[in-house]
KOLKE-211981 format. One record per residue (C-alpha): residue number from 1; residue in one letter; x negated, y, z negated. Coordinates in nm, 2 decimals, decimal comma. Layout:
+-----+---------+--------+--------+--------+
: num : residuo :     c1 :     c2 :     c3 :
+-----+---------+--------+--------+--------+
: NUM :       A :      X :      Y :      Z :
...
+-----+---------+--------+--------+--------+
# end
This chain:
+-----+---------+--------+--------+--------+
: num : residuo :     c1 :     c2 :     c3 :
+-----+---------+--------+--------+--------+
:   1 :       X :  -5,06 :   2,45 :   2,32 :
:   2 :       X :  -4,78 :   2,21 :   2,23 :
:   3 :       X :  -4,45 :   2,37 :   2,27 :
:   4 :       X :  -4,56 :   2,69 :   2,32 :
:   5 :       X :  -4,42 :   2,93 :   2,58 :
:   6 :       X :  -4,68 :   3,14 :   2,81 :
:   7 :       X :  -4,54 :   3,47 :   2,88 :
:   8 :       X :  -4,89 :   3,66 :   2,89 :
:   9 :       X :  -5,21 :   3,57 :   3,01 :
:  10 :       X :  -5,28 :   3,73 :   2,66 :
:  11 :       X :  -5,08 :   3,37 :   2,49 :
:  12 :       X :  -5,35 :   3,16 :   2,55 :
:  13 :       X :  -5,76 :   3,18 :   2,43 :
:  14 :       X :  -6,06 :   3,22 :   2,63 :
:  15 :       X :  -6,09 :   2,82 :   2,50 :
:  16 :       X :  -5,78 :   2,69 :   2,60 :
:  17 :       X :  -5,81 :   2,88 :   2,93 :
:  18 :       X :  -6,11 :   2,64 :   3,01 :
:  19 :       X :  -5,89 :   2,33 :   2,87 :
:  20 :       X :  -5,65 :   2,42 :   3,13 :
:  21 :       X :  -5,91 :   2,42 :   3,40 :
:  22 :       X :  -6,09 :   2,10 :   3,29 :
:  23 :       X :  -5,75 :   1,97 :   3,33 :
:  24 :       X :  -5,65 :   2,11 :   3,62 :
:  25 :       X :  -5,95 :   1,93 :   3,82 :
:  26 :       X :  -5,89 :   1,57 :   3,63 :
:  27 :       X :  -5,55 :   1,63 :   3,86 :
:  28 :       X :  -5,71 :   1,70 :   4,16 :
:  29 :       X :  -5,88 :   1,40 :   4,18 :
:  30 :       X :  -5,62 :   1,21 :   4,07 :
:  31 :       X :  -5,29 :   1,47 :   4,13 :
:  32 :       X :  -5,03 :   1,18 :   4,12 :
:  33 :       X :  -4,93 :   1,08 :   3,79 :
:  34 :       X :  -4,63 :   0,95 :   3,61 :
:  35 :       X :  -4,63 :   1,15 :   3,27 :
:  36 :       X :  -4,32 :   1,37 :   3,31 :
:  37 :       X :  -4,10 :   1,04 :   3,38 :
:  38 :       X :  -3,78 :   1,11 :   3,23 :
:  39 :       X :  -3,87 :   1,47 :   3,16 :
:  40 :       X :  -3,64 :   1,75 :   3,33 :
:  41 :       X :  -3,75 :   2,11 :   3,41 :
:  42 :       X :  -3,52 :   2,45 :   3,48 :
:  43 :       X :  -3,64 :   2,63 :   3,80 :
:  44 :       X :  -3,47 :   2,97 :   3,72 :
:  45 :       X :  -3,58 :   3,19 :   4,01 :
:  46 :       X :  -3,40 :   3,53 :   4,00 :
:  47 :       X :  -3,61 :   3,69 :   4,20 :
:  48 :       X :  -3,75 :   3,53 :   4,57 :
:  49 :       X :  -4,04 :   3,27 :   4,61 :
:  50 :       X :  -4,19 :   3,06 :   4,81 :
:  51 :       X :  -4,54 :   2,95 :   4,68 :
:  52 :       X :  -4,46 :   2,99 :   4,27 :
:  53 :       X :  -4,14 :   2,81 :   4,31 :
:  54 :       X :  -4,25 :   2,53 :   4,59 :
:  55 :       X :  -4,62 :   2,48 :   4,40 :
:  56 :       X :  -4,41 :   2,46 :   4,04 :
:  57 :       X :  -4,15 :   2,18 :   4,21 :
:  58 :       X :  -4,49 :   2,01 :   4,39 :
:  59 :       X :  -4,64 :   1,97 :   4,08 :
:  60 :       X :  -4,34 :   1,81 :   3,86 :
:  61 :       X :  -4,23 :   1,57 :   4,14 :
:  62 :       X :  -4,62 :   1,50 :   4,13 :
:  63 :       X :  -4,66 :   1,41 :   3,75 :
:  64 :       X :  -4,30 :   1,19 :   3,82 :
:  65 :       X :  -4,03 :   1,49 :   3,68 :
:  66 :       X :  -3,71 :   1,60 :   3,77 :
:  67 :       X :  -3,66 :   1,98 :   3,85 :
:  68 :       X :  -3,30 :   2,19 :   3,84 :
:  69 :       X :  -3,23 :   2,51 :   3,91 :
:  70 :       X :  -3,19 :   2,83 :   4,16 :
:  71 :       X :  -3,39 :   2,96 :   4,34 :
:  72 :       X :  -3,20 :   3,34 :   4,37 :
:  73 :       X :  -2,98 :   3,51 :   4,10 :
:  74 :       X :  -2,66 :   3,48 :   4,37 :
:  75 :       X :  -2,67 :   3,14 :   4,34 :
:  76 :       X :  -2,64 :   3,17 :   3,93 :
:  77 :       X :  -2,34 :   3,28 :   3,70 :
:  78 :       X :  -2,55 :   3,56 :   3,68 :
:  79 :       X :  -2,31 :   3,64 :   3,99 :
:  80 :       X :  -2,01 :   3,61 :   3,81 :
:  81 :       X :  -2,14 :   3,83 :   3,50 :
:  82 :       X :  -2,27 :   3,60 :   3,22 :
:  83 :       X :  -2,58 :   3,75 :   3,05 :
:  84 :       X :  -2,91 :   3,60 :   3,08 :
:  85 :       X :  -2,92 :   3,51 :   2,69 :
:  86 :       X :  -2,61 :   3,28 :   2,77 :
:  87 :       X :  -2,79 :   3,16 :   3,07 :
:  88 :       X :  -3,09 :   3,06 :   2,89 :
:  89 :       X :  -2,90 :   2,92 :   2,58 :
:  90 :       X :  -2,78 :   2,72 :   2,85 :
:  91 :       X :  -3,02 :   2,56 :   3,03 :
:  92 :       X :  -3,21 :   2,53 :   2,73 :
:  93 :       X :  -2,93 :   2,23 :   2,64 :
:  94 :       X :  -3,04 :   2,04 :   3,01 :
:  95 :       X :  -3,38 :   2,06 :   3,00 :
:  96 :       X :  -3,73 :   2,03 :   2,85 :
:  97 :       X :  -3,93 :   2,33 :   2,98 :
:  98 :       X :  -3,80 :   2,61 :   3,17 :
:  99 :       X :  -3,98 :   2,81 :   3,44 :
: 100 :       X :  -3,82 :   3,18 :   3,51 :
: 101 :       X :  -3,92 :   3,50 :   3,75 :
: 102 :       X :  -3,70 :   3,72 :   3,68 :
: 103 :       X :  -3,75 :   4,12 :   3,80 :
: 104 :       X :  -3,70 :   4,30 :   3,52 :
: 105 :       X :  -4,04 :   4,32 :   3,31 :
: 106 :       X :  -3,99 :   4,20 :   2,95 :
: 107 :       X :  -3,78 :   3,95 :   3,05 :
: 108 :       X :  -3,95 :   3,67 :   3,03 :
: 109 :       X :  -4,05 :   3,71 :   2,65 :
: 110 :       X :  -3,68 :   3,79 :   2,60 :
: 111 :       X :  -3,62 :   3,44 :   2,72 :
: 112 :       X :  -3,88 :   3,30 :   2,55 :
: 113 :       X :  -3,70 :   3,43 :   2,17 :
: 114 :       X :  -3,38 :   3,29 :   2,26 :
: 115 :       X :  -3,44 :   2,97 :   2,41 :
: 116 :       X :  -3,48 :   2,65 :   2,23 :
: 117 :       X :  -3,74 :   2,49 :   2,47 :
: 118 :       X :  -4,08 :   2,62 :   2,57 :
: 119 :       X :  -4,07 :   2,91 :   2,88 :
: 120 :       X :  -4,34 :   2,99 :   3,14 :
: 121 :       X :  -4,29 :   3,32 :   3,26 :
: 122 :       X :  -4,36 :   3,30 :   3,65 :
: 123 :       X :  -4,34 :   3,66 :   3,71 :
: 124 :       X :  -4,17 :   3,92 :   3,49 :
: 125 :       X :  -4,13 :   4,25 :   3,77 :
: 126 :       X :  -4,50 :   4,43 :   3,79 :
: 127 :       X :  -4,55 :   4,32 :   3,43 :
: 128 :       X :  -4,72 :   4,00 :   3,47 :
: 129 :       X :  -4,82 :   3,61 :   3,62 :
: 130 :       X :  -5,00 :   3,41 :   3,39 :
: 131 :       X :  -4,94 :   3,05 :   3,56 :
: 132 :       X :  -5,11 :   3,28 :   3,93 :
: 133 :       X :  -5,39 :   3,40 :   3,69 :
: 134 :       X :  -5,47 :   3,05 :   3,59 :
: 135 :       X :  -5,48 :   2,91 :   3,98 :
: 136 :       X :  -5,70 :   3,23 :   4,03 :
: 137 :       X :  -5,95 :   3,19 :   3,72 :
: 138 :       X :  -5,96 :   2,80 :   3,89 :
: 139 :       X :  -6,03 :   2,93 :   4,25 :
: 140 :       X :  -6,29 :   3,15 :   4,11 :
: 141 :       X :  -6,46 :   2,90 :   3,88 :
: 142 :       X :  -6,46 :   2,65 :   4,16 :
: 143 :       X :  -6,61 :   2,87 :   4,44 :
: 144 :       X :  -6,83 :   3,07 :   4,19 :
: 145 :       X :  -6,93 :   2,81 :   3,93 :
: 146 :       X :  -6,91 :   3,07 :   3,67 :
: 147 :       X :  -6,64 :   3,28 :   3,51 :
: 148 :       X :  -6,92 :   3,51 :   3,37 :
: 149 :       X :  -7,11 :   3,84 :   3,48 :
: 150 :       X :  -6,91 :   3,90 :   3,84 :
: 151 :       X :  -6,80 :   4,16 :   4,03 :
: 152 :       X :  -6,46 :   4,21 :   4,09 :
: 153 :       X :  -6,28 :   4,40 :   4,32 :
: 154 :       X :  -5,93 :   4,37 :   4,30 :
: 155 :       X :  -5,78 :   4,59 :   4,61 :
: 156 :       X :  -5,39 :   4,74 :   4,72 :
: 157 :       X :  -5,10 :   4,77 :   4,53 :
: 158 :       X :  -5,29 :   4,78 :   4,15 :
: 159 :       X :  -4,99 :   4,99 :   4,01 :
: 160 :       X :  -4,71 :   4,73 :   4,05 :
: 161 :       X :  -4,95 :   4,43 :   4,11 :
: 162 :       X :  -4,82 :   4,17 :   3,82 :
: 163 :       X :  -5,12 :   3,94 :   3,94 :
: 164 :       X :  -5,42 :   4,20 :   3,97 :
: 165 :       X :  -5,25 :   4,28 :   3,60 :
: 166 :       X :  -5,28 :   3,92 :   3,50 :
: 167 :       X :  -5,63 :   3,88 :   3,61 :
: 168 :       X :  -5,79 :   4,21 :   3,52 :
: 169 :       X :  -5,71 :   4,13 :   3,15 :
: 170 :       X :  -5,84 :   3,74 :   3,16 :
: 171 :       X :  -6,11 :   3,82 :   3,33 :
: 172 :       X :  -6,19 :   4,10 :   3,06 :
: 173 :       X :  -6,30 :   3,80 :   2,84 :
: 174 :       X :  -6,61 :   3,74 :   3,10 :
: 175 :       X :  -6,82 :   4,01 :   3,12 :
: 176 :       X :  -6,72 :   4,12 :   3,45 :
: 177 :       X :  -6,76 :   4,46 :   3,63 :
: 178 :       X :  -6,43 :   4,57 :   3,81 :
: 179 :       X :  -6,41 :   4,79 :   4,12 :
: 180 :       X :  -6,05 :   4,91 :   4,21 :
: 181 :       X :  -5,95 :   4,96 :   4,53 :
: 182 :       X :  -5,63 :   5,16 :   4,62 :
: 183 :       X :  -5,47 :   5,47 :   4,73 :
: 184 :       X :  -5,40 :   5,75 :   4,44 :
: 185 :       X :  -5,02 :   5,66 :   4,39 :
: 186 :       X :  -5,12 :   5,28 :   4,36 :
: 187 :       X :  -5,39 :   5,32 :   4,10 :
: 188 :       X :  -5,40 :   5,04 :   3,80 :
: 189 :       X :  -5,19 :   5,19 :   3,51 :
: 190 :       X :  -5,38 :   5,39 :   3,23 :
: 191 :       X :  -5,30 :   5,15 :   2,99 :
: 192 :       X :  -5,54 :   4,88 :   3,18 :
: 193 :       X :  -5,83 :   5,12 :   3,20 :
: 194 :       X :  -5,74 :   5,24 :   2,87 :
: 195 :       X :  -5,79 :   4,81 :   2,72 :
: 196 :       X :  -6,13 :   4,80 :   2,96 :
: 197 :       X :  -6,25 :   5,15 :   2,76 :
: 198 :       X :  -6,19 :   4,98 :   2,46 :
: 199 :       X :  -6,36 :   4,69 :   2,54 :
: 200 :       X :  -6,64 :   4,87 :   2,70 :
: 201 :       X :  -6,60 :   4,65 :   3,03 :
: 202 :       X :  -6,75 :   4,87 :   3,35 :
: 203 :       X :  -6,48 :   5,00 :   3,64 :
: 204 :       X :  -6,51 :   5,21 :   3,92 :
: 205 :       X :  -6,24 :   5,36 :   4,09 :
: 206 :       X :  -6,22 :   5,38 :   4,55 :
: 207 :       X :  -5,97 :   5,48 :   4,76 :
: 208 :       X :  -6,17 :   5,35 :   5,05 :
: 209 :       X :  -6,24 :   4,97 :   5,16 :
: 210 :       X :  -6,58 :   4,99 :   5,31 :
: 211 :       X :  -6,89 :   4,82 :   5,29 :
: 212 :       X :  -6,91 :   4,87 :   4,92 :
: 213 :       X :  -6,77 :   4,52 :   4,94 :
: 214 :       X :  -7,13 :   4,40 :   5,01 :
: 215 :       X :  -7,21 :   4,37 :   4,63 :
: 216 :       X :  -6,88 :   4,17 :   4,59 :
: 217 :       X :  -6,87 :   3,79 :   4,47 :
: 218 :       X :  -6,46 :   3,80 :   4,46 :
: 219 :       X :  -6,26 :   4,02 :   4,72 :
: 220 :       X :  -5,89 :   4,02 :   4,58 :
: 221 :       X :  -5,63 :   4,14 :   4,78 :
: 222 :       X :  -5,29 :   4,23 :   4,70 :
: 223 :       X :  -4,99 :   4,31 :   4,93 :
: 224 :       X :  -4,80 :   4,70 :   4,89 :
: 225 :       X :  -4,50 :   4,53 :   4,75 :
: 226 :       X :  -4,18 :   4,75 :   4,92 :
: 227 :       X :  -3,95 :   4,55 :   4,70 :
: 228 :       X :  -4,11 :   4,80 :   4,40 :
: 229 :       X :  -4,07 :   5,10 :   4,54 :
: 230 :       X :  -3,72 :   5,29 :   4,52 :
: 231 :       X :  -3,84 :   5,56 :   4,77 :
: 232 :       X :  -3,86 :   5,38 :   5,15 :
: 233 :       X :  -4,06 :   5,67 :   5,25 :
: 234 :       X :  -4,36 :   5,66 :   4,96 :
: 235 :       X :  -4,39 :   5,27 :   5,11 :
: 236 :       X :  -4,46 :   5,41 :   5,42 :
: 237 :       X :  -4,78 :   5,64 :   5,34 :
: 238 :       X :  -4,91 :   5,36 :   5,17 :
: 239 :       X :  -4,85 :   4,99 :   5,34 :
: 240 :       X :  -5,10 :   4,98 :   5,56 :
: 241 :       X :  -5,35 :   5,13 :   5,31 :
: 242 :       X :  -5,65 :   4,87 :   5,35 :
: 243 :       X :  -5,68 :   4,60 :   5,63 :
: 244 :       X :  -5,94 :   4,39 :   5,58 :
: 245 :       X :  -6,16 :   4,25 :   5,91 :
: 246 :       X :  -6,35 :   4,01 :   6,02 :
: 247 :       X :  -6,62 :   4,21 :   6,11 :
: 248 :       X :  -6,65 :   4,35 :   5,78 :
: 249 :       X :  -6,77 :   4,09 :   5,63 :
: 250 :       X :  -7,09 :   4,05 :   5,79 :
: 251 :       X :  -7,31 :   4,18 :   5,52 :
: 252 :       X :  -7,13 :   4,05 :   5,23 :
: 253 :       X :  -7,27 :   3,79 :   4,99 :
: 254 :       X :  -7,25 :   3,46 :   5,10 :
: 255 :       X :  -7,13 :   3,34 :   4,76 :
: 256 :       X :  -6,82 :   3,55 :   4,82 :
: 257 :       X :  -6,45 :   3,44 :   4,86 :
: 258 :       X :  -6,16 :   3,64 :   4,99 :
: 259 :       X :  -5,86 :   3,55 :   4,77 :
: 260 :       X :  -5,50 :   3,68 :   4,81 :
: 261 :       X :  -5,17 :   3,57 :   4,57 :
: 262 :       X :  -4,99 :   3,57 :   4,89 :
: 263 :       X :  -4,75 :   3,63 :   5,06 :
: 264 :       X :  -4,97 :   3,83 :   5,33 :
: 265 :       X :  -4,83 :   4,11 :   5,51 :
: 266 :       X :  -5,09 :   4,30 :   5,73 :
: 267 :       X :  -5,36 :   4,37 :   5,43 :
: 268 :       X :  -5,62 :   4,08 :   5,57 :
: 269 :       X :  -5,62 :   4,03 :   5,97 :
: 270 :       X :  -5,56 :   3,70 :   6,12 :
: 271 :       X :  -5,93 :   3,71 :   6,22 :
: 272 :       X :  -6,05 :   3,64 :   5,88 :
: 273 :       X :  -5,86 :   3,29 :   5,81 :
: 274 :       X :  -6,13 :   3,09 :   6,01 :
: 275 :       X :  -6,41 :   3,31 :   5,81 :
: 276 :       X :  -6,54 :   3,02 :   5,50 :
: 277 :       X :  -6,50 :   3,32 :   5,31 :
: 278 :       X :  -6,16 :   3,33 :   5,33 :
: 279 :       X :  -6,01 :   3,09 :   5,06 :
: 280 :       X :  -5,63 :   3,24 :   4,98 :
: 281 :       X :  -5,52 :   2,91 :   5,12 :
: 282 :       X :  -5,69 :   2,69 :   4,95 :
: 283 :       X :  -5,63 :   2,95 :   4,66 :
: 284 :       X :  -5,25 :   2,81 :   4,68 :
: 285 :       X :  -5,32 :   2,47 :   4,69 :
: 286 :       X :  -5,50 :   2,53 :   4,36 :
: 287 :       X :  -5,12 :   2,64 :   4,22 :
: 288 :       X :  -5,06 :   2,25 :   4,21 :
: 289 :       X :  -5,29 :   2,15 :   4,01 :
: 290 :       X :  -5,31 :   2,37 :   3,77 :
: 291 :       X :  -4,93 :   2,37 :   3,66 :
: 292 :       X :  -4,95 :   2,04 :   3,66 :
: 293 :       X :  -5,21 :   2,12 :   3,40 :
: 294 :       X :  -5,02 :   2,38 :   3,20 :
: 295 :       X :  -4,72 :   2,18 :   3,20 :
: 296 :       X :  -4,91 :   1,83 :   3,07 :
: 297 :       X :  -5,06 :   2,10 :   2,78 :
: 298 :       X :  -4,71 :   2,27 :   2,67 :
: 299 :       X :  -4,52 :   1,92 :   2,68 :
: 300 :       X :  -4,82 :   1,76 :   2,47 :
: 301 :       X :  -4,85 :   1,44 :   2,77 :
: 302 :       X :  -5,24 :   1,56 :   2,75 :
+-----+---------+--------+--------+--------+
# end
């Protein structure tokens, strides 16, 4: 993993998705080390964020580093025209490791041929969020003590969702059954079912979030993301779509954990953050520690 960029979820092995996870729970027991003294990393946030960006900066003050960057394209020469070859050539000259979002999808691998230092894409438009699906495989390990044989239901905005993306096709290595949840124009792309076909991985399709939630061991909800959708009045019909309650958790299993990439809108009620089913919170927390992990890997300090 040394000196290697990860762009997909697809970059890395079913193996070395574990080494980050073993990893990833050596630091939180013991989440402040020293190994990226005198190592600097490029922030390059063209897009918003608050928990990719703050949990990425958390976790390289943690392991003793030194972060630069922006955290919006305005405050970049992006403003004043340069391209973002010029701005990666760049950066690459002040730092070790770069971390971009950027909203344009393929962006990140673009980066990634043109820079002379490893790249972890942190969100490429609804393309994909490798470094979110390696917190989520962690939150799901930990609360489930198994990768293997669940049932999945991944539930909102599936279309433009770069996380339910990420997620749908690491989780593909595990045997899993998916259920999608979401209205008609928010379906997951044909290209996803199309892999899951392939692989002969089970799916079923809802546009209703009822009690088939009962036979659930991971609830994943997403936000409709308005930023993605050019017509104001399509994100109308659809952004209050699913609203999960309290009280509709009574008969799920009680192995089961409510996790959401955040930020929340109105897609899980308030009521549900004192349910112990609801982890999303602790889900974040779990960002730390595992890019601290996949930084140690791609910098070879581990």
């Amino acid at each position: 993993m040394k000196n290697r960029s990860l762009i997909s979820i697809n970059d890395f092995s079913r193996e070395e998705y574990f080494k980050i996870l073993d990893l990833a729970a050596e630091f939180e027991k013991n989440p402040n080390q020293n190994l990226l003294n005198g190592k600097i990393v490029a922030s390059l946030f063209f897009e918003p964020s608050t928990r990719t960006r703050l949990s990425f900066e958390t976790a390289i003050q943690r392991l003793g580093g030194n972060v630069v960057g922006f955290s919006e394209a305005a405050n970049s020469s992006i403003a004043k025209g340069e391209s973002l070859k010029d701005t990666i050539l760049t950066v690459s000259q002040y730092a070790d490791l770069i971390i971009m979002r950027h909203p344009i999808e393929g962006s990140a691998r673009y980066a990634s041929e043109v820079a002379t230092v490893p790249v972890i894409n942190a969100g490429d438009g609804a393309n994909q969020h490798p470094t979110q699906c390696l917190l989520d495989l962690y939150s799901i390990h930990k609360t489930q003590k198994t990768l293997e044989n669940l049932n999945l239901f991944l539930v909102g905005d599936l279309k433009y969702g770069r996380t339910v993306h990420s997620l749908m096709m690491a989780m593909s290595k595990f045997n899993p059954v998916f259920n999608f949840v979401s209205p008609e124009s928010l379906q997951m792309p044909s290209e996803y079912k199309k892999f899951l076909d392939e692989k002969k991985i089970k799916y079923y399709e809802h546009t209703e979030l009822n009690n088939n939630i009962n036979y659930a061991d991971i609830v994943y909800v997403t936000r409709v993301q308005r930023e993605r959708f050019s017509d104001i009045v399509e994100y109308e019909k659809v952004k209050n779509a699913y609203i999960l309650k309290n009280e509709m958790l009574k008969n799920t299993k009680n192995n089961m954990r409510i996790l959401h990439p955040l930020p929340r809108v109105n897609e899980i009620d308030t009521d549900v953050d004192t349910n112990e089913k609801a982890y999303y919170f602790e889900q974040a927390k779990n960002g730390v520690f595992t890019r601290m992990a996949i930084m140690a890997l791609i910098l070879g300090l581990k």
